[in-house]
MOPAC internal coordinates of N, CA, C and O (Angstrom, degrees):
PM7 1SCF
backbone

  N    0.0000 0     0.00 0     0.00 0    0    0    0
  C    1.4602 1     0.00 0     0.00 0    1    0    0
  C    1.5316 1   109.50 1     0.00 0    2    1    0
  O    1.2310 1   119.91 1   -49.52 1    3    2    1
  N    1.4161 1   117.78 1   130.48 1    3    2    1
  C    1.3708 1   101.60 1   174.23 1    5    3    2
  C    1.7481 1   122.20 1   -78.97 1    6    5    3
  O    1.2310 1   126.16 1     3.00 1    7    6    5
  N    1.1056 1   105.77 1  -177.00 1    7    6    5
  C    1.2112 1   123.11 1  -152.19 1    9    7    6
  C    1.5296 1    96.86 1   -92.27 1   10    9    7
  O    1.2310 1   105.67 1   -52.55 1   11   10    9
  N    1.4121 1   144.18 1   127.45 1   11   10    9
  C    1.2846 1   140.17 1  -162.00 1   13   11   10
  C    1.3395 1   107.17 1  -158.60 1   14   13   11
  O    1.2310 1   119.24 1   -65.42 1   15   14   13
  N    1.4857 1   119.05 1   114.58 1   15   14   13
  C    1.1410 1   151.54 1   154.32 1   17   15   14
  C    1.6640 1   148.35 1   -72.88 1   18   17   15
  O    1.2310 1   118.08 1   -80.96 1   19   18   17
  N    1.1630 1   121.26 1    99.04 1   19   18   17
  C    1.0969 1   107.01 1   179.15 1   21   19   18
  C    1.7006 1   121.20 1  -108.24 1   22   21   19
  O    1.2310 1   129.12 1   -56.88 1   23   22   21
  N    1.4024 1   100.03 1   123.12 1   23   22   21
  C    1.8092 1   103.14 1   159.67 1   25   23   22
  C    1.0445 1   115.28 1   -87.38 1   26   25   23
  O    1.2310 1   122.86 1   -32.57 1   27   26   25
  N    1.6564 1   112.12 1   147.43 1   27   26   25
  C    1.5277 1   108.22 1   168.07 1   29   27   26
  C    1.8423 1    88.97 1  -169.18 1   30   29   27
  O    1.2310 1   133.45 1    35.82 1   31   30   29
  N    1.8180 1    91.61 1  -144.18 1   31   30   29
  C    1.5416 1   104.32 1  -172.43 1   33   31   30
  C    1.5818 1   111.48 1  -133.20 1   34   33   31
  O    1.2310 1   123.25 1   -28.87 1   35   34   33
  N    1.1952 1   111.38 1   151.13 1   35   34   33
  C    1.8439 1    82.21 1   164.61 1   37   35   34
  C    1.1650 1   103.05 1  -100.27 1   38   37   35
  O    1.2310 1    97.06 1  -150.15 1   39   38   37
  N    1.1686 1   158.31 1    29.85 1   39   38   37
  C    0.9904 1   144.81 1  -158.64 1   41   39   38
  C    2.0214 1    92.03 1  -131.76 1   42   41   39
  O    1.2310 1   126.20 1   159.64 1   43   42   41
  N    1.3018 1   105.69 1   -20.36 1   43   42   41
  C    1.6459 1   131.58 1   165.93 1   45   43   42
  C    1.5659 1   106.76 1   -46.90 1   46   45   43
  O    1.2310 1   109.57 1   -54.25 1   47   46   45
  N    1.3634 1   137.17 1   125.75 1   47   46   45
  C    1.2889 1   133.56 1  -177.62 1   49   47   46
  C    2.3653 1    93.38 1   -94.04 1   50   49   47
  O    1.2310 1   131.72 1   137.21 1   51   50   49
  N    1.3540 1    94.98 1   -42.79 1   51   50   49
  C    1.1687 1    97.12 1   169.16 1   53   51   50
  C    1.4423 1   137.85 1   -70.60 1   54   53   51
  O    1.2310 1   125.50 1   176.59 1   55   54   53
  N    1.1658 1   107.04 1    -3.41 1   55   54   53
  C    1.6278 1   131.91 1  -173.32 1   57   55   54
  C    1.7779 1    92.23 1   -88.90 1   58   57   55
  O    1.2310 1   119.58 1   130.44 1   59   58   57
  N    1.2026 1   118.41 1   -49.56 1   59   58   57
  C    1.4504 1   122.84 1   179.92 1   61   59   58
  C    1.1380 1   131.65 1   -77.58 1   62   61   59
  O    1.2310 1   120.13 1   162.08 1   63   62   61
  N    1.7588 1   117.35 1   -17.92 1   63   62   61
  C    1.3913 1   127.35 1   158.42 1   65   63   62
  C    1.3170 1   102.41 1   -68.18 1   66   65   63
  O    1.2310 1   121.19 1   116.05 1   67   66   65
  N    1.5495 1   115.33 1   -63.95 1   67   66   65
  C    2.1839 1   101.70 1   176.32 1   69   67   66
  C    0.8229 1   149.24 1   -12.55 1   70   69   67
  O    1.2310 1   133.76 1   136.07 1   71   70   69
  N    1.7179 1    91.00 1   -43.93 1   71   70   69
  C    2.1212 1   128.61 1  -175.93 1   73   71   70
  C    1.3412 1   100.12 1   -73.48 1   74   73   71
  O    1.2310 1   123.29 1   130.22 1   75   74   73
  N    1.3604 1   111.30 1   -49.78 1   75   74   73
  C    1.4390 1   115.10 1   176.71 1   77   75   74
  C    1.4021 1   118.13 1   -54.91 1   78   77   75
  O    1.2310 1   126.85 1   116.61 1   79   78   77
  N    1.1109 1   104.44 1   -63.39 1   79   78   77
  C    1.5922 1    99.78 1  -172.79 1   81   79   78
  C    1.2358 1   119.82 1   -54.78 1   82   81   79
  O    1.2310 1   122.64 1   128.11 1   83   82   81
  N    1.8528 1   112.55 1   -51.89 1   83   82   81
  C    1.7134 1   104.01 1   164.42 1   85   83   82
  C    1.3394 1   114.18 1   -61.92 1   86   85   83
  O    1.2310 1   104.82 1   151.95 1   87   86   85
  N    1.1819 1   145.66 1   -28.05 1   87   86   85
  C    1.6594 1   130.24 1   166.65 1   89   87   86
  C    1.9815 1   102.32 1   -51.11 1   90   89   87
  O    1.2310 1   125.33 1   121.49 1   91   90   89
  N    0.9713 1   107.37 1   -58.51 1   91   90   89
  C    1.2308 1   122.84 1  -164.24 1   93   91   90
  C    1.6161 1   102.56 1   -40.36 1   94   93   91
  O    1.2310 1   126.73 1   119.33 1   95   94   93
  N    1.5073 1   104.66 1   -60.67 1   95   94   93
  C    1.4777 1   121.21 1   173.19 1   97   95   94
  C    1.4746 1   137.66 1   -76.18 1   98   97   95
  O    1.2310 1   125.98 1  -165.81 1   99   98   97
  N    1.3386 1   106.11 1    14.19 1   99   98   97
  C    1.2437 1   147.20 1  -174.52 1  101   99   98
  C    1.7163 1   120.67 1    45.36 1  102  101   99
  O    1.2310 1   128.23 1  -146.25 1  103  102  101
  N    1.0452 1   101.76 1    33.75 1  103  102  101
  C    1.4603 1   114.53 1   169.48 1  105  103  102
  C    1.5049 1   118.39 1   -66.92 1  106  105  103
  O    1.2310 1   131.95 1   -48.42 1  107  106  105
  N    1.2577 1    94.53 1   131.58 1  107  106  105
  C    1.6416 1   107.92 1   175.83 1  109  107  106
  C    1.7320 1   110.56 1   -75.45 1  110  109  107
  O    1.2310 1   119.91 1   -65.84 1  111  110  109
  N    0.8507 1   117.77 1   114.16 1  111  110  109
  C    1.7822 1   100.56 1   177.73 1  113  111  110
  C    1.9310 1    86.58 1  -145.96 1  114  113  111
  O    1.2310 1   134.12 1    -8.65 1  115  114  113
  N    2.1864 1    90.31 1   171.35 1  115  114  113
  C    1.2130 1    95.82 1  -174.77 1  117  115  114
  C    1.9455 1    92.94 1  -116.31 1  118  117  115
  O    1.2310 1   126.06 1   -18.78 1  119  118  117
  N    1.1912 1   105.95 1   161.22 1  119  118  117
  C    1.6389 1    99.76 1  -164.20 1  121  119  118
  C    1.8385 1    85.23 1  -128.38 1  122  121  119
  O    1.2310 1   131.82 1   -38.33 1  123  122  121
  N    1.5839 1    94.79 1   141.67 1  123  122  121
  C    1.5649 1    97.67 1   171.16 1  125  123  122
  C    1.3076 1   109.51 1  -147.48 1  126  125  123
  O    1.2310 1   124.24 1   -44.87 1  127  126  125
  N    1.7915 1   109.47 1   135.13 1  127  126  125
  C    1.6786 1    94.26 1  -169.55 1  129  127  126
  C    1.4819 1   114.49 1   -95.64 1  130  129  127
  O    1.2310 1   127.71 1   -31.14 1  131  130  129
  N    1.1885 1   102.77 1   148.86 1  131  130  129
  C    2.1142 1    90.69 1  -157.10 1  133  131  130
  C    1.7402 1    81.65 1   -87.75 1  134  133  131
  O    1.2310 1   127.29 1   145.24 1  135  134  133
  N    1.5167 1   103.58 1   -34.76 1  135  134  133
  C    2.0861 1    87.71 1  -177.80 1  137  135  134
  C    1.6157 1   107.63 1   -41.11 1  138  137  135
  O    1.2310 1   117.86 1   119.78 1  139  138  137
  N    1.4620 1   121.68 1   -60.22 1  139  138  137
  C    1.6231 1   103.21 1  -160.47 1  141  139  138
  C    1.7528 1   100.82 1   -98.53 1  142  141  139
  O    1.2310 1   111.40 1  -176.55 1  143  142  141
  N    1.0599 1   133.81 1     3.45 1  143  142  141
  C    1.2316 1   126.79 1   175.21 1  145  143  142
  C    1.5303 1   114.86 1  -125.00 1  146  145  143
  O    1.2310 1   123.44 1   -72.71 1  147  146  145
  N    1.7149 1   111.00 1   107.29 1  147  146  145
  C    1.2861 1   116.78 1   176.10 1  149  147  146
  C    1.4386 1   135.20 1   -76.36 1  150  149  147
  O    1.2310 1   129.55 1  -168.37 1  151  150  149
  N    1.1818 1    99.19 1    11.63 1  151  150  149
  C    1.7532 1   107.07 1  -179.34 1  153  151  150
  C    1.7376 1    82.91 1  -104.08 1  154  153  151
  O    1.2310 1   108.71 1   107.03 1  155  154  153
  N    1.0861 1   138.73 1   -72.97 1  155  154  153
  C    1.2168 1   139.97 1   172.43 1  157  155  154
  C    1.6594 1   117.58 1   -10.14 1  158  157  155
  O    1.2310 1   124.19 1   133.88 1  159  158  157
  N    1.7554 1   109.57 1   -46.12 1  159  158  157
  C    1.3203 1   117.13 1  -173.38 1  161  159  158
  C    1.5686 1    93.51 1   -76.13 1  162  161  159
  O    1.2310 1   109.67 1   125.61 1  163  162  161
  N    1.6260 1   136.98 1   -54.39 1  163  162  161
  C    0.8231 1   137.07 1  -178.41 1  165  163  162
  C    1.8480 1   125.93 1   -41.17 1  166  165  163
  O    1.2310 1   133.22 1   129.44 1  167  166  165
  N    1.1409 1    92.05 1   -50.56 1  167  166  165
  C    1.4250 1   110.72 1   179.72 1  169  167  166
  C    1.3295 1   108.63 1   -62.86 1  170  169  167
  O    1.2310 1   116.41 1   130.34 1  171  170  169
  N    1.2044 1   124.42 1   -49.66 1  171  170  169
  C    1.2878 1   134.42 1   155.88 1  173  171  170
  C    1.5775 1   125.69 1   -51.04 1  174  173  171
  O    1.2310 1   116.02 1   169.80 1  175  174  173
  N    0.8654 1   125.17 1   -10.20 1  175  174  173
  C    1.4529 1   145.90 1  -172.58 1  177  175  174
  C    1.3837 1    91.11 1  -100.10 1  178  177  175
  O    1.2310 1   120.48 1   104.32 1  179  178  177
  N    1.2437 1   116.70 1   -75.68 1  179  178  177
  C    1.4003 1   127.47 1  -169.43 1  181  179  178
  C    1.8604 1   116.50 1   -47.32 1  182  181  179
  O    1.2310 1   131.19 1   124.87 1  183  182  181
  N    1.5018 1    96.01 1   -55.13 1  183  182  181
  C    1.8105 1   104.40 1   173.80 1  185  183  182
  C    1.6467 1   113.94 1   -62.88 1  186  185  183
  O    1.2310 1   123.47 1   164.29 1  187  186  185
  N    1.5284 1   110.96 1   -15.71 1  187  186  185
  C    1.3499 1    96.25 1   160.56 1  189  187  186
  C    1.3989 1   145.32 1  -102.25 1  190  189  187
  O    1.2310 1   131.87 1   175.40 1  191  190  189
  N    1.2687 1    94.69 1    -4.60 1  191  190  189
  C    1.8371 1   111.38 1  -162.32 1  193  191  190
  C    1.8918 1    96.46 1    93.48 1  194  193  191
  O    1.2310 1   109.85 1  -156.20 1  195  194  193
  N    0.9492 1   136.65 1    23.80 1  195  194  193
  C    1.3502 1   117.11 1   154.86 1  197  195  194
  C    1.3487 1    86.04 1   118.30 1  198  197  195
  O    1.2310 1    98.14 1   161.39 1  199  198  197
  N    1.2222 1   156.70 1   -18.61 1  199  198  197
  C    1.4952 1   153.77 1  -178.04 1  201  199  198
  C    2.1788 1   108.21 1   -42.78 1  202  201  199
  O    1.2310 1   130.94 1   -46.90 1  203  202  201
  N    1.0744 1    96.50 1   133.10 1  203  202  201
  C    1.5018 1   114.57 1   173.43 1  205  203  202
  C    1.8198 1   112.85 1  -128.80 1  206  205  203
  O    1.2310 1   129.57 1  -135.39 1  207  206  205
  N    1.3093 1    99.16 1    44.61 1  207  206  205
  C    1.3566 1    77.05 1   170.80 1  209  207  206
  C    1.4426 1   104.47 1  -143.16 1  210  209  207
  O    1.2310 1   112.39 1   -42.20 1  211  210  209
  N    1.4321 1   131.96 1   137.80 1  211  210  209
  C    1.1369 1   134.66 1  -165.18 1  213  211  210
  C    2.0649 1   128.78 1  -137.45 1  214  213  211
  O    1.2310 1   123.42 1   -47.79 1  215  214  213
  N    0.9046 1   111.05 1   132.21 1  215  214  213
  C    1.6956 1   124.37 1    61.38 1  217  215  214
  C    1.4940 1   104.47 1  -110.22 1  218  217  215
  O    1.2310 1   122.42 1   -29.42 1  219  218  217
  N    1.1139 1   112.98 1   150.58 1  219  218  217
  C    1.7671 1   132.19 1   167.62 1  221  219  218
  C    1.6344 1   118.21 1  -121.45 1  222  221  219
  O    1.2310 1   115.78 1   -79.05 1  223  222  221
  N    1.1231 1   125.61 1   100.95 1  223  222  221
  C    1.2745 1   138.16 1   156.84 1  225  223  222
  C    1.0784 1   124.63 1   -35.11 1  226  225  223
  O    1.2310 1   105.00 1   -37.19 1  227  226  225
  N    0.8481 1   145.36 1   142.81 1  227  226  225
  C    2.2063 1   156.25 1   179.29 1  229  227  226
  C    0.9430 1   115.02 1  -144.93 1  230  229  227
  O    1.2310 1   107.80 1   -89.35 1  231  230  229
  N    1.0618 1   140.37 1    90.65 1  231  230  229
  C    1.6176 1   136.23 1   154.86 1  233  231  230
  C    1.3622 1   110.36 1   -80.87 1  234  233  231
  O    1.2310 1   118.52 1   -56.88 1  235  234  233
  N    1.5236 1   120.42 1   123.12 1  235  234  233
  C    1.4980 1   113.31 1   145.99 1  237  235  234
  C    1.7294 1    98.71 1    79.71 1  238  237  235
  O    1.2310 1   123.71 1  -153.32 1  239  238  237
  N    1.2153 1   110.49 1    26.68 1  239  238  237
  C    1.7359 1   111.87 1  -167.56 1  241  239  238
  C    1.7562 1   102.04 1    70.90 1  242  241  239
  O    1.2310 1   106.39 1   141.04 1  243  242  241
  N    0.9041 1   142.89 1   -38.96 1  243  242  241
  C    1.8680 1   131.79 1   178.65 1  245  243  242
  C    1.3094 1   116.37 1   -61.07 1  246  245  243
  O    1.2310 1   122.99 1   -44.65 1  247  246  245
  N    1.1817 1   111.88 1   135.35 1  247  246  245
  C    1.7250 1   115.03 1   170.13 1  249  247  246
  C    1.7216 1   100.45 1   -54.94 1  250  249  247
  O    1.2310 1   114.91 1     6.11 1  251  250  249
  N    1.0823 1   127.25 1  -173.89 1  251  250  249
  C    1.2859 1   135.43 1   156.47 1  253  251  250
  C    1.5676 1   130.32 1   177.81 1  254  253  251
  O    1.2310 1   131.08 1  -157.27 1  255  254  253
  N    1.6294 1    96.22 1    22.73 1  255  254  253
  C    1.7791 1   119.22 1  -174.32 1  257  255  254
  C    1.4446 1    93.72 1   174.52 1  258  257  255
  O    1.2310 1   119.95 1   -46.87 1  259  258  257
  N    1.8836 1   117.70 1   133.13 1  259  258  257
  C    0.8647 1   103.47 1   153.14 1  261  259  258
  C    1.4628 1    94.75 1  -156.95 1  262  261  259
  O    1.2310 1   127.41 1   -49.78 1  263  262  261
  N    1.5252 1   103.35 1   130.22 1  263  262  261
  C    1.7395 1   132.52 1  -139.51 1  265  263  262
  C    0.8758 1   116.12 1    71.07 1  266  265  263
  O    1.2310 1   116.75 1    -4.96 1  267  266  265
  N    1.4058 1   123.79 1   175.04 1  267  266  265
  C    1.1666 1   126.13 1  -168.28 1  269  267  266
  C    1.8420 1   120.36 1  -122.88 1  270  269  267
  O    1.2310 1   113.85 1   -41.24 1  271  270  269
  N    1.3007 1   129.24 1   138.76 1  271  270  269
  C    1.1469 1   122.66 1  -167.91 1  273  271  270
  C    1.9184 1   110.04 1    31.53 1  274  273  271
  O    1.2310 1   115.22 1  -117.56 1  275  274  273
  N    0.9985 1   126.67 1    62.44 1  275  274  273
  C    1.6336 1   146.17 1  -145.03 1  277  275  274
  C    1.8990 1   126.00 1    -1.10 1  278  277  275
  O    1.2310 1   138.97 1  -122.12 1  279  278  277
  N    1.4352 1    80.83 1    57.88 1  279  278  277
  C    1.5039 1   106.25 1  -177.14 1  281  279  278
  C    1.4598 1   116.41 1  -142.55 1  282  281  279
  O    1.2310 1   125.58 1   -46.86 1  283  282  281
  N    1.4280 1   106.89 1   133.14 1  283  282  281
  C    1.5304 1   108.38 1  -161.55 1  285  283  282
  C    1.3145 1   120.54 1  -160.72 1  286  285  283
  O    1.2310 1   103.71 1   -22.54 1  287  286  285
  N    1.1573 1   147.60 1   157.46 1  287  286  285
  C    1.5529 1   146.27 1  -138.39 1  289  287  286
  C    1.7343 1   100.23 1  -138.25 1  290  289  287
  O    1.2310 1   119.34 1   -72.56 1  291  290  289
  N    0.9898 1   118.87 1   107.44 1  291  290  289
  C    1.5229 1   115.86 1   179.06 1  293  291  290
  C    1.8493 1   119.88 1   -82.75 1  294  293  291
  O    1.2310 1   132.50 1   -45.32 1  295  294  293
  N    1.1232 1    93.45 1   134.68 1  295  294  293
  C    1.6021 1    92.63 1  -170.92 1  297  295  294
  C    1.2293 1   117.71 1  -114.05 1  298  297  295
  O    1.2310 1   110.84 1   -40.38 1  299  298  297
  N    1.4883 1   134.84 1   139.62 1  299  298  297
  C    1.6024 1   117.27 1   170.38 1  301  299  298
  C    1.3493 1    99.03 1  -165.23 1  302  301  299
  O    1.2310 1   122.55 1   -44.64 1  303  302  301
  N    1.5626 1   112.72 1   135.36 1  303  302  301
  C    1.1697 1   150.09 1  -127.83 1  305  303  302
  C    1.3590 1    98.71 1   -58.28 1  306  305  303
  O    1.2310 1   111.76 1   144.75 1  307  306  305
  N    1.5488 1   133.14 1   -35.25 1  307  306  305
  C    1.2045 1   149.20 1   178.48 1  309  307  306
  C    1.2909 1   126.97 1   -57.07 1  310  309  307
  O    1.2310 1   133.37 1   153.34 1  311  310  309
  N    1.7816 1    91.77 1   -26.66 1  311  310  309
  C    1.7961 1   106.79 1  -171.82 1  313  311  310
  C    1.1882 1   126.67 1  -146.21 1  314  313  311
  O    1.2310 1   114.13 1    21.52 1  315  314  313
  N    1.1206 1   128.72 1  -158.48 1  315  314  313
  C    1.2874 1   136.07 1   160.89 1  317  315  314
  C    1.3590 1   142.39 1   -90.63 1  318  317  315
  O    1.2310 1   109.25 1   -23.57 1  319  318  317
  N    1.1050 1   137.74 1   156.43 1  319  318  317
  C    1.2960 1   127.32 1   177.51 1  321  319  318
  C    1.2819 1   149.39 1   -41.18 1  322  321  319
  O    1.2310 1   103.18 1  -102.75 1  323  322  321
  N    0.9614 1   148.50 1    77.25 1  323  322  321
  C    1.5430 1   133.06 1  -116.51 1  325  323  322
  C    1.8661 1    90.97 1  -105.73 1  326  325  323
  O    1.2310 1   120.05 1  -126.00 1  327  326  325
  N    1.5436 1   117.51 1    54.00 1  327  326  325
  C    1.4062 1   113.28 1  -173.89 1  329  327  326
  C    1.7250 1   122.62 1   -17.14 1  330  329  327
  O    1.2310 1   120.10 1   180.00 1  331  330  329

């Protein structure tokens, strides 16, 4: 199974539909919140080319979604979520 990641926020209304759906679909994934963890935002920064907006999907190191159903919460390190 590959390896599947999700960034997002909690403070993200769309970050929590994602969770859902991969719970729902029984996907194993690891979830990291870029609001309180700054290596997380970085890393996330980095796997996209500079992208801040979340939730963002990773499989296997590749992006492969970012927002959700094309809705998404932008984050940056300074602030808050601007849902």
């Amino acid at each position: 199974m590959a390896k599947v990641e999700l960034f997002g926020g909690a403070s993200c209304p769309y970050t929590r539909e994602m969770r859902e759906s991969l719970d729902w679909k029984g996907t194993e994934f690891v979830e990291y919140d870029v609001e309180s963890d700054s290596a997380a935002f970085d890393r996330m920064r980095a796997l996209s080319g500079g992208q801040r907006t979340v939730p963002m999907l990773v499989e296997e190191g590749k992006v492969v979604e970012v927002g959700w159903q094309g809705r998404g919460c932008v984050v940056g390190r300074d602030r808050k979520l601007d849902g």
